[in-house]
C-alpha positions in Angstrom: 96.1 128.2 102.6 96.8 124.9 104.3 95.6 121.7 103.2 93.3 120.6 106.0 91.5 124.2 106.2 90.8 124.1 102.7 90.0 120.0 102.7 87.6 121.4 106.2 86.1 124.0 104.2 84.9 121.2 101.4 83.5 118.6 104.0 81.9 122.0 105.7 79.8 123.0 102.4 78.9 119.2 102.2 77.7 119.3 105.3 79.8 116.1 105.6 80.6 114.8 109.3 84.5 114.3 110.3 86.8 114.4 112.9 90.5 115.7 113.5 92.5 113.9 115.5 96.2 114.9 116.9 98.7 112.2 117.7 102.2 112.6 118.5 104.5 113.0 115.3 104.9 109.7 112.7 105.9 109.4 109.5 104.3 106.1 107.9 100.7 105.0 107.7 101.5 102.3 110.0 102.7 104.2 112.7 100.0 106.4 113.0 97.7 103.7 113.2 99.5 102.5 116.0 99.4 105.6 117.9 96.0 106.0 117.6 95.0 102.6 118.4 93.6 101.2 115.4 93.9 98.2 113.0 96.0 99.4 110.1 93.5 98.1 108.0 91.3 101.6 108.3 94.5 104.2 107.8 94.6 105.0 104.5 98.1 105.2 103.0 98.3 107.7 99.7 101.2 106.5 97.4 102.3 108.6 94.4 102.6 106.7 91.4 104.1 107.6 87.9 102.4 106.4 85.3 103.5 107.5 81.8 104.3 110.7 82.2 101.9 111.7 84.5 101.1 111.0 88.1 98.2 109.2 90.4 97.2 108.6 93.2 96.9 104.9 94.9 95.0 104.7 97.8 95.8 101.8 99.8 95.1 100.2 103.4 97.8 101.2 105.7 98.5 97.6 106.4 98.9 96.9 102.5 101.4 97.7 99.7 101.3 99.2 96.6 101.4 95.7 93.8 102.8 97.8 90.6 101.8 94.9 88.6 97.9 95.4 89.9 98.4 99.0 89.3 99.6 98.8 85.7 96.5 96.7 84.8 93.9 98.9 86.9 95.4 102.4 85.5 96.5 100.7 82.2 99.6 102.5 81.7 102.5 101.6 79.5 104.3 102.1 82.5 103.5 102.5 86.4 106.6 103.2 88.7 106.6 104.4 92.4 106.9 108.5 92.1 110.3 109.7 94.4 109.7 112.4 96.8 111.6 114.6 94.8 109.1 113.7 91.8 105.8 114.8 93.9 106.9 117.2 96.3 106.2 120.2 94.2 102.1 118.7 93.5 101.4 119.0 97.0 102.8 122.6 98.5 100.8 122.8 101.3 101.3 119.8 102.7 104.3 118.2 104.4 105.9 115.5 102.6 104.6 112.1 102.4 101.4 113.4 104.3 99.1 114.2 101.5 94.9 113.3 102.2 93.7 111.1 99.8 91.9 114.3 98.0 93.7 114.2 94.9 90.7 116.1 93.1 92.3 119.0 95.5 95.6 118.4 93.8 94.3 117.4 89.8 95.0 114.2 90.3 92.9 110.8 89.6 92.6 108.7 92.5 92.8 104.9 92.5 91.3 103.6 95.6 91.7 99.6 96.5 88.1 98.2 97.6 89.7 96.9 100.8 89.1 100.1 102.0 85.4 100.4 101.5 84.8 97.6 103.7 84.9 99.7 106.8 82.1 102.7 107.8 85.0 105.2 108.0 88.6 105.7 107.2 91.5 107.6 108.4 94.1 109.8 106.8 96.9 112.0 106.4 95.3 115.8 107.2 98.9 117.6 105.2 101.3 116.7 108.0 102.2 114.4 110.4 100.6 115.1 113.8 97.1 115.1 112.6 94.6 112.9 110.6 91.2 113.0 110.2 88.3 110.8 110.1 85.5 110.7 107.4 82.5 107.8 106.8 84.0 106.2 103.4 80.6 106.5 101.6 81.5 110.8 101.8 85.2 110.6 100.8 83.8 108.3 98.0 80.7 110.6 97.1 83.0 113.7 97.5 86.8 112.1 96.2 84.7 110.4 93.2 87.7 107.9 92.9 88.6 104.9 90.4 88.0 101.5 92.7 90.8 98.8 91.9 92.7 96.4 93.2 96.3 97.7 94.0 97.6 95.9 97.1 99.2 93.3 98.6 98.8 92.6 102.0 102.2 92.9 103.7 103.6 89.3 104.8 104.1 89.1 108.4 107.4 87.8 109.2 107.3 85.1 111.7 108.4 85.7 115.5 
């Protein structure tokens, strides 16, 4: 079954508003938020950490990167390295790669969520591939995702004109 009809079929029997959205294909957080007009700050990006020998789930701002030293202290691993696709692909069958929603209790996986994110009503994300995403008040992805809240990014510098 694909991702988003199963992810659809949770925020049904929650009786949980959301929206899907199609845009024209992209392949990063930040591209997505520019083709659907919106501040980068409300996409959220999922990045696939390995930590120990298992993996999580960081939940970051689309404008933002993933601080591994933040990430070490907020899931207190021995050691916390970015996963390679090759690592993750297999968790996430049903979804394309790199566009995995920020569900990770779909997947048995913890989710770490930076608290930039809860500072906007709603958020965007990934809905399993990369013409679609869907939008959710952040107060249901929290109530529904039940995710660890740490800091974990760095905003991107911007690089002068």
């Amino acid at each position: 079954m694909p991702i988003l009809r199963r992810l659809k079929e949770i925020l049904d029997e929650a009786k949980v508003s959301y929206e899907v959205y199609n845009h024209p294909q992209a392949f990063t957080a930040q591209e997505i938020a520019a083709r659907q007009h919106m501040s980068g700050k409300e996409m959220a990006k999922v990045v696939i950490l390995k930590a120990d020998d298992s993996y999580v789930m960081a939940v970051v701002p689309a404008n933002s990167m993933v601080s591994i030293r933040k990430a070490k202290a907020a899931i207190g691993a021995g050691n916390v390295s970015l996963a390679t696709e090759a690592e993750f692909t297999s968790l996430f069958p049903e979804c394309e790669i790199g566009a995995m929603p920020p569900f990770g209790n779909l997947f048995n996986l913890r989710v770490y969520v930076d608290p930039a994110l809860e500072k906007d009503e709603t958020i965007f994300f990934n809905a399993g591939n990369h013409i679609q995403t869907v939008r959710l008040k952040y107060k249901d992805f929290r109530e529904l995702v039940n995710p660890i809240m740490a800091p974990l990014a760095d905003e991107r510098e911007r690089k002068a004109a």
